[in-house]
TIZAMAR-497092 format. One line per 8 residues: number of its first residue (from 1); their letters; for each residue y, z, x of N, C-alpha, C. Coordinates in steps of 0.02 Angstrom, whole numbers, plus 50000, padded with zeros to 5 digits. Example, Ala and Ser with C-alpha at 12.3 -4.5 7.8 and 13.67 -1.06 7.14 Angstrom:
2
1 = as = 49716:50390:50660:49775:50390:50615:49835:50390:50660 ~ 49888:50354:50642:49947:50357:50684:50002:50394:50645
***
This chain:
220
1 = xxxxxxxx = 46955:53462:59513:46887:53489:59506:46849:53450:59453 ~ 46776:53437:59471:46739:53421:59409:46702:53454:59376 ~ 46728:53422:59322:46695:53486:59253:46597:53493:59260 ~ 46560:53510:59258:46499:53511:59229:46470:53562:59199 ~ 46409:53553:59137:46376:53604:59114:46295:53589:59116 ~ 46252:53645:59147:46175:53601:59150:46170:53579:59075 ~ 46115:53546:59089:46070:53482:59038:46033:53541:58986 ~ 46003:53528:58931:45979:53574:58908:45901:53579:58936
9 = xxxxxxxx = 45865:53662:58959:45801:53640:58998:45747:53607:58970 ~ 45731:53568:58910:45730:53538:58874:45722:53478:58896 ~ 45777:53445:58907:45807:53373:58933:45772:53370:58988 ~ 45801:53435:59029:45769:53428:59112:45701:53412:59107 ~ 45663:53450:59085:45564:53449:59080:45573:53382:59055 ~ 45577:53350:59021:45568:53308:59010:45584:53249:59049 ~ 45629:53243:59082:45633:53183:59129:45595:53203:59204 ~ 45576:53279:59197:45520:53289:59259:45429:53292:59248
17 = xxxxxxxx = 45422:53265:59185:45364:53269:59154:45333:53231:59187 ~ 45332:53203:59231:45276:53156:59280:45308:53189:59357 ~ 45313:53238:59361:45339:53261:59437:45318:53346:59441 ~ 45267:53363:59482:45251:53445:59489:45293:53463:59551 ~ 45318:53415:59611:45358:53460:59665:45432:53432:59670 ~ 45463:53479:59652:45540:53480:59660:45550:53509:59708 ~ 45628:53477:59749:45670:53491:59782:45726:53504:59742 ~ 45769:53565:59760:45824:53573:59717:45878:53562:59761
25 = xxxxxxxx = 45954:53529:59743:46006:53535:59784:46067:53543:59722 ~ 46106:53602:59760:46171:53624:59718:46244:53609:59757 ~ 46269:53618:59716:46335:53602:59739:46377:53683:59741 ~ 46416:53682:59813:46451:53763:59823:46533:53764:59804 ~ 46544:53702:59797:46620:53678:59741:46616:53697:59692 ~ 46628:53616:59664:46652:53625:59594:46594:53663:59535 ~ 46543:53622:59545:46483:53651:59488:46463:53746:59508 ~ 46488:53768:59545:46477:53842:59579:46532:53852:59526
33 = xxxxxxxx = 46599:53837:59548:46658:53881:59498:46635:53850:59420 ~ 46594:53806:59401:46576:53792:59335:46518:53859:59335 ~ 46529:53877:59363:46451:53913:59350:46372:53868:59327 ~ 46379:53812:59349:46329:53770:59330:46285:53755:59396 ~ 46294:53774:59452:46250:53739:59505:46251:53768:59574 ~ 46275:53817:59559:46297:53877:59605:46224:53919:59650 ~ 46218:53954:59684:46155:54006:59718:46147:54042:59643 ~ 46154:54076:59606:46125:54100:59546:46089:54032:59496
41 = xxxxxxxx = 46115:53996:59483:46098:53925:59440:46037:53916:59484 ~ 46030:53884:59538:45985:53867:59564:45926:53926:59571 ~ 45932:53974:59586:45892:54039:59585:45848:54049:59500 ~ 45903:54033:59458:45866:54034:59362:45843:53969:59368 ~ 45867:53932:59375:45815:53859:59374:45750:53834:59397 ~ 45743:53877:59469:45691:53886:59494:45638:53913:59459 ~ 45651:53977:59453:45612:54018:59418:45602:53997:59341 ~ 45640:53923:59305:45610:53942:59256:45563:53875:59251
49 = xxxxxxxx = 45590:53819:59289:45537:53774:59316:45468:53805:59326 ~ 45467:53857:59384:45396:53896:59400:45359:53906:59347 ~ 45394:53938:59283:45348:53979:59202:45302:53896:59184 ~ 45338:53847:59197:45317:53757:59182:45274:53748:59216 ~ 45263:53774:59290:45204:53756:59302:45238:53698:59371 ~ 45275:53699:59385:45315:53660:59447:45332:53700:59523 ~ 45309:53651:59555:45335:53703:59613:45376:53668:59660 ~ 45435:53733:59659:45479:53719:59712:45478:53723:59771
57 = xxxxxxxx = 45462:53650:59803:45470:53660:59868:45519:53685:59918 ~ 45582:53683:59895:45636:53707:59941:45725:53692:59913 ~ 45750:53712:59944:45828:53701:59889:45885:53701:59961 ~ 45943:53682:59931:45989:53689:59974:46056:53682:59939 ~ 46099:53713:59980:46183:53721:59939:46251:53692:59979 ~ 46238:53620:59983:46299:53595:60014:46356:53611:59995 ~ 46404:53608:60030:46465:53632:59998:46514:53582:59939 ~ 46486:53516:59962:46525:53460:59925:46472:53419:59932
65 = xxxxxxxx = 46415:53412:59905:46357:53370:59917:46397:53312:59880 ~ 46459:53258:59868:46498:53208:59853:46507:53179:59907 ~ 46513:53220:59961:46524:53200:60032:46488:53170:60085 ~ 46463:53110:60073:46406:53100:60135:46373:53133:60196 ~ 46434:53151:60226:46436:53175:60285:46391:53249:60277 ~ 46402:53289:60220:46368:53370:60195:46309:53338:60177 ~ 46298:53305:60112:46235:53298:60092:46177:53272:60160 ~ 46198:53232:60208:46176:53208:60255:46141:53264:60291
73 = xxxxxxxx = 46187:53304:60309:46168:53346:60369:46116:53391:60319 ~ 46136:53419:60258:46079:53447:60230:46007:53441:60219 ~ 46014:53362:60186:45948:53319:60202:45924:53344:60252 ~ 45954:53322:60311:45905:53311:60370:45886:53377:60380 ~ 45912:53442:60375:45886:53496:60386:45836:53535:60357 ~ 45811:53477:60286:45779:53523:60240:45729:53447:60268 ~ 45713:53421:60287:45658:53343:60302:45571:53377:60277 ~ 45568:53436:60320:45487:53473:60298:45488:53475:60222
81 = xxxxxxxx = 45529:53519:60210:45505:53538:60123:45530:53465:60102 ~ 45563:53417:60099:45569:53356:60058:45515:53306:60054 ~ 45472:53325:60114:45427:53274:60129:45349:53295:60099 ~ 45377:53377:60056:45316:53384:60008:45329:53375:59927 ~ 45403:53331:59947:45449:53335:59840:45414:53289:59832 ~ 45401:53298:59779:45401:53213:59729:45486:53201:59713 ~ 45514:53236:59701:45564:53233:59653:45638:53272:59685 ~ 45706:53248:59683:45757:53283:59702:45790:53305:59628
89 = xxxxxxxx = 45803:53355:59612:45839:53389:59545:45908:53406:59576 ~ 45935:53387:59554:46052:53398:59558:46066:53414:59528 ~ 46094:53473:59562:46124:53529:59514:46201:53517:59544 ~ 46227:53472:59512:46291:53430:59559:46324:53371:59504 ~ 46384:53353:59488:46426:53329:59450:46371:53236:59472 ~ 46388:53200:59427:46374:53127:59446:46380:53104:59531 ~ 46427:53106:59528:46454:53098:59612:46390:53110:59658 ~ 46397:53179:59636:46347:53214:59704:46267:53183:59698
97 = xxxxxxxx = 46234:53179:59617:46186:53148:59615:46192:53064:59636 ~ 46236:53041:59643:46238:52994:59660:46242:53007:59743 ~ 46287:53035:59791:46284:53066:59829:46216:53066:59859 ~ 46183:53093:59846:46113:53124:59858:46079:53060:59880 ~ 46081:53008:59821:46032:52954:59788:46042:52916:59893 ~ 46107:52902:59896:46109:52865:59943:46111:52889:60003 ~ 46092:52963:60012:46099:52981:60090:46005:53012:60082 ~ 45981:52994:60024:45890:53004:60034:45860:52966:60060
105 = xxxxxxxx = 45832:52987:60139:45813:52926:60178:45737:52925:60164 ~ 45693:52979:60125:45642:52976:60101:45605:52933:60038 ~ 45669:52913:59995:45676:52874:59940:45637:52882:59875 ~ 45658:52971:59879:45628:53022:59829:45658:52991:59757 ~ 45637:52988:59717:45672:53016:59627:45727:53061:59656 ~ 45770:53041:59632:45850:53099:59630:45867:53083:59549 ~ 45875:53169:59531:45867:53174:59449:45930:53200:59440 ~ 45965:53198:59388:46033:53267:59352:46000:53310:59335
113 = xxxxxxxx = 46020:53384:59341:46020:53440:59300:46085:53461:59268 ~ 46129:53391:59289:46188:53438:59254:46232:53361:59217 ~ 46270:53400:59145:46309:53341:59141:46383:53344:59144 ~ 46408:53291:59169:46475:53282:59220:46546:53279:59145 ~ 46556:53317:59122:46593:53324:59083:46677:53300:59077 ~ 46719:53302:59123:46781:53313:59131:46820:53321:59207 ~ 46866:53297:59241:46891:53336:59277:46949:53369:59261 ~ 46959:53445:59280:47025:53494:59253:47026:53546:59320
121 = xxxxxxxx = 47071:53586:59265:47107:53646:59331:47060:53698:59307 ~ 47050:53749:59350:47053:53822:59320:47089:53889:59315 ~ 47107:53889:59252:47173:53939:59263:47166:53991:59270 ~ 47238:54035:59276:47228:54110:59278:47165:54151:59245 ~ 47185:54132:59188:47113:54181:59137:47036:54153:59138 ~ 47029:54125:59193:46973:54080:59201:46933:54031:59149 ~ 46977:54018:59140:46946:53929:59080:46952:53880:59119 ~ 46893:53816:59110:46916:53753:59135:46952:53709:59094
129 = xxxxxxxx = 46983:53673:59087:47040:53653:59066:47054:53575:59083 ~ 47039:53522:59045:47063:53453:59069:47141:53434:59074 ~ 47152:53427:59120:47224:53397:59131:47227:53345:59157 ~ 47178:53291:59178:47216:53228:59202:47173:53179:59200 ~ 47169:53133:59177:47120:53072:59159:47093:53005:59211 ~ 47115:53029:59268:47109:52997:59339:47119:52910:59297 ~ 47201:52902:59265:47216:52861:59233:47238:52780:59308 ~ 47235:52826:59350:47273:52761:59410:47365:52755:59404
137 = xxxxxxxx = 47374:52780:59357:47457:52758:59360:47501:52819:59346 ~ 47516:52866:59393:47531:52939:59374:47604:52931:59340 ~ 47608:52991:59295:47681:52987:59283:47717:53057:59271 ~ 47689:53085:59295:47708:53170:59297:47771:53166:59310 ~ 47803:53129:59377:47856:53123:59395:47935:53136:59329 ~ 47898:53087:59294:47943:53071:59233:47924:53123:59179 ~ 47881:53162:59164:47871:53202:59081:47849:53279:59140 ~ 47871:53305:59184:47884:53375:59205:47827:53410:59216
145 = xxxxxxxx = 47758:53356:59236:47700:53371:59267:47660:53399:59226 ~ 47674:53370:59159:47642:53371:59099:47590:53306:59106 ~ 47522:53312:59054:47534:53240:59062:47502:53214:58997 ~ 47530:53168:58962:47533:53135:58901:47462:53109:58866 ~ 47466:53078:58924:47382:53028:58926:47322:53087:58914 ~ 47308:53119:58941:47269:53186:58931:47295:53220:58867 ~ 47330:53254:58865:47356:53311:58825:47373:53290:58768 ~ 47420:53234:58769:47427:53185:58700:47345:53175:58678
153 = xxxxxxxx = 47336:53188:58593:47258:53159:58559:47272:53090:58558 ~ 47331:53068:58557:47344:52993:58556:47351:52974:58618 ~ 47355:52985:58677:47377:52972:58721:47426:52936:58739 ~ 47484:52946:58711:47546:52915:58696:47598:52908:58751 ~ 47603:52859:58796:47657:52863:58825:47720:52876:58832 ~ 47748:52859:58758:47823:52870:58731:47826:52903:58657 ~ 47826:52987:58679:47805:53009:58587:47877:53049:58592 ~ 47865:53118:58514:47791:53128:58495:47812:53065:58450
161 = xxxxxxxx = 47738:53063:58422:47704:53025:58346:47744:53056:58297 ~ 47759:53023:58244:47783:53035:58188:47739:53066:58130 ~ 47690:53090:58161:47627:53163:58133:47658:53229:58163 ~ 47700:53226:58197:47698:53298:58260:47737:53328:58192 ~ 47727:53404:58168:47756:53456:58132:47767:53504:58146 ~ 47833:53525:58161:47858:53613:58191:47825:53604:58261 ~ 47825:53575:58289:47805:53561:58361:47711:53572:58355 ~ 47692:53557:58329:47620:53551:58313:47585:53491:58319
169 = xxxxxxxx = 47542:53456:58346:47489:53392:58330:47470:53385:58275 ~ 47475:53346:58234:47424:53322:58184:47359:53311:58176 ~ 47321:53290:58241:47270:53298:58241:47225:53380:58247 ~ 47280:53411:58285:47238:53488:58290:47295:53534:58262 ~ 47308:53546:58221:47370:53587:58204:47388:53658:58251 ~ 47321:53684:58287:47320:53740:58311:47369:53713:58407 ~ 47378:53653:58409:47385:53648:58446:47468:53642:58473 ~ 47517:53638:58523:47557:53631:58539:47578:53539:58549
177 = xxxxxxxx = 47614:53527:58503:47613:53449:58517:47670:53440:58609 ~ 47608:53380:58638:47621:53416:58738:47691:53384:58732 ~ 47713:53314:58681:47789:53289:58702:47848:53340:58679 ~ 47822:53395:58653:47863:53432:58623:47866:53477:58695 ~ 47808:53496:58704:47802:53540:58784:47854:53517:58844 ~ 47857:53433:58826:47857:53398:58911:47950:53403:58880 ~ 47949:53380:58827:48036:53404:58811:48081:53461:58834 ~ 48049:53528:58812:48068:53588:58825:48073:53597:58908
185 = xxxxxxxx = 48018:53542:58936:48022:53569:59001:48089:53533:59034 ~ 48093:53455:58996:48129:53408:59066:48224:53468:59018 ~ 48212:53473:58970:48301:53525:58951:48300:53573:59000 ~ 48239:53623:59041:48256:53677:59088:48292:53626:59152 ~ 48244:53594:59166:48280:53568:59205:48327:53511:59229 ~ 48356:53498:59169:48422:53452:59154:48400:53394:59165 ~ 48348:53375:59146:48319:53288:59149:48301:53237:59081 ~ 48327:53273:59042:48324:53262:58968:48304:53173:58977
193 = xxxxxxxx = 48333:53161:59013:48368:53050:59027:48296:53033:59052 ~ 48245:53067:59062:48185:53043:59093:48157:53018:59014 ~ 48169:53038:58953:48142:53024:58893:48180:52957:58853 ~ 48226:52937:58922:48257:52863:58892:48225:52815:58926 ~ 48184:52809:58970:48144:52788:58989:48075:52756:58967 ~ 48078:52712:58935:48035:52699:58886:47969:52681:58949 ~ 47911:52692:58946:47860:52662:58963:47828:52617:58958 ~ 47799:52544:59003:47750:52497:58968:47691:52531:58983
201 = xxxxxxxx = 47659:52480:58937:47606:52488:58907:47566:52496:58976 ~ 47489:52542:58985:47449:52546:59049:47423:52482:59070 ~ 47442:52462:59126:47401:52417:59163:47335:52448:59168 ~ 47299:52403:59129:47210:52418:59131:47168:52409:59171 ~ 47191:52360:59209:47155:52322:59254:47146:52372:59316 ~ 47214:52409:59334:47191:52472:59376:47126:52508:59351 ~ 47096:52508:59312:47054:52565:59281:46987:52529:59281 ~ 46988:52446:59325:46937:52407:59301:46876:52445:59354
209 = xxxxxxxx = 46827:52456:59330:46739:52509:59402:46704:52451:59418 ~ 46683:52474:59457:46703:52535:59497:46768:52539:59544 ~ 46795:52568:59554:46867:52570:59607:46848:52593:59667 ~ 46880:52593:59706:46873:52633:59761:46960:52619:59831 ~ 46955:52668:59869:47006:52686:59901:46962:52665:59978 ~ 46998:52618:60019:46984:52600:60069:47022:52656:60110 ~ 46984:52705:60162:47025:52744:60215:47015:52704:60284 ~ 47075:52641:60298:47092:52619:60379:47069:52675:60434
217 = xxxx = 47011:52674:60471:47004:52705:60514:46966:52774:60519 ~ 46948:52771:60447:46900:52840:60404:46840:52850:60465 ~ 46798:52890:60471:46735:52910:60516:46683:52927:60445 ~ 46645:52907:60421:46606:52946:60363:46547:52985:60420
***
């Protein structure tokens, strides 16, 4: 999931200060469970654009506006009210504003309302939560689906650091140092030997952008 939180309205007016008709588009994923871009978000945004003096021409709530194929079909169904925007407002992680940018066959302004923070889980007690640094070279396999690179402040492949105290980080004391975590876990399940395993160093070059994943035979 990707993290987002809106822009402050602030920020927003201001990069719409030369634009009176907005189109709004939200996202029914990830920025919905952020509570950032959801049918309520878009519903307060509207209305507080309106107090500004802007008018909304029309809105819509793809489910994964990241997805060509959604944002597409949305577009085309909203064509009347877009063709009175000046302006598209995204209420949608980077992706989706980007998303947007390239399936606008009108070749509106496509703006952020939101900023793309993190991707994480959401847990039981409903927090979002970063767990994985879309590093290219997974290694859960080996540290018990913990993961180092994230959770480590050092991002340490082969720890802990010689800061870690009473199983604590040095950098956040409040915190659980994670090689101490990923330890306790590989002793439940008798893999202790995964920590003789020394790691090299990250191939970077995986991480060189933009990347992308060719799908043989994909339909977009």
């Amino acid at each position: 999931m990707i993290i987002t939180e809106q822009k402050p309205l602030e920020e927003i007016l201001e990069d719409l200060k030369q634009y009176k008709r907005i189109f709004l588009v939200g996202c029914g994923e990830c920025a919905t469970l952020c509570k950032s871009g959801g049918e309520p978000e878009l519903k307060k945004i509207k209305e507080e654009l309106e107090k500004e003096g802007k008018i909304i021409v029309g809105s819509c709530l793809p489910n994964a506006p990241c997805i060509s194929s959604q944002i597409k079909t949305e577009l085309a169904r909203n064509i009347p009210a877009l063709k009175k925007a000046e302006v598209i407002l995204v209420l949608a992680c980077g992706l989706g504003v980007q998303s947007v940018k390239e399936n606008n066959r009108l070749a509106l302004t496509v703006l952020p309302a939101l900023n793309t923070l993190f991707a994480g889980v959401l847990d039981k007690e409903g927090n979002l939560l970063e767990k994985c640094s879309l590093c290219g070279e997974c290694i859960l396999a080996l540290t018990a689906g913990i993961c180092p690179v994230t959770l480590c402040a050092k991002g340490l492949l082969n720890g802990p650091c010689g800061g870690m105290d009473k199983g604590k980080c040095e950098v956040d004391k409040e915190k659980d140092c994670v090689w101490v975590l990923i330890y306790n876990e590989l002793q439940k399940t008798k893999k202790l030997d995964n920590l003789r395993k020394t790691q090299a160093p990250k191939d970077f070059k995986r991480l060189i952008k933009p990347r992308k994943l060719i799908l043989i035979g994909n339909c977009s």
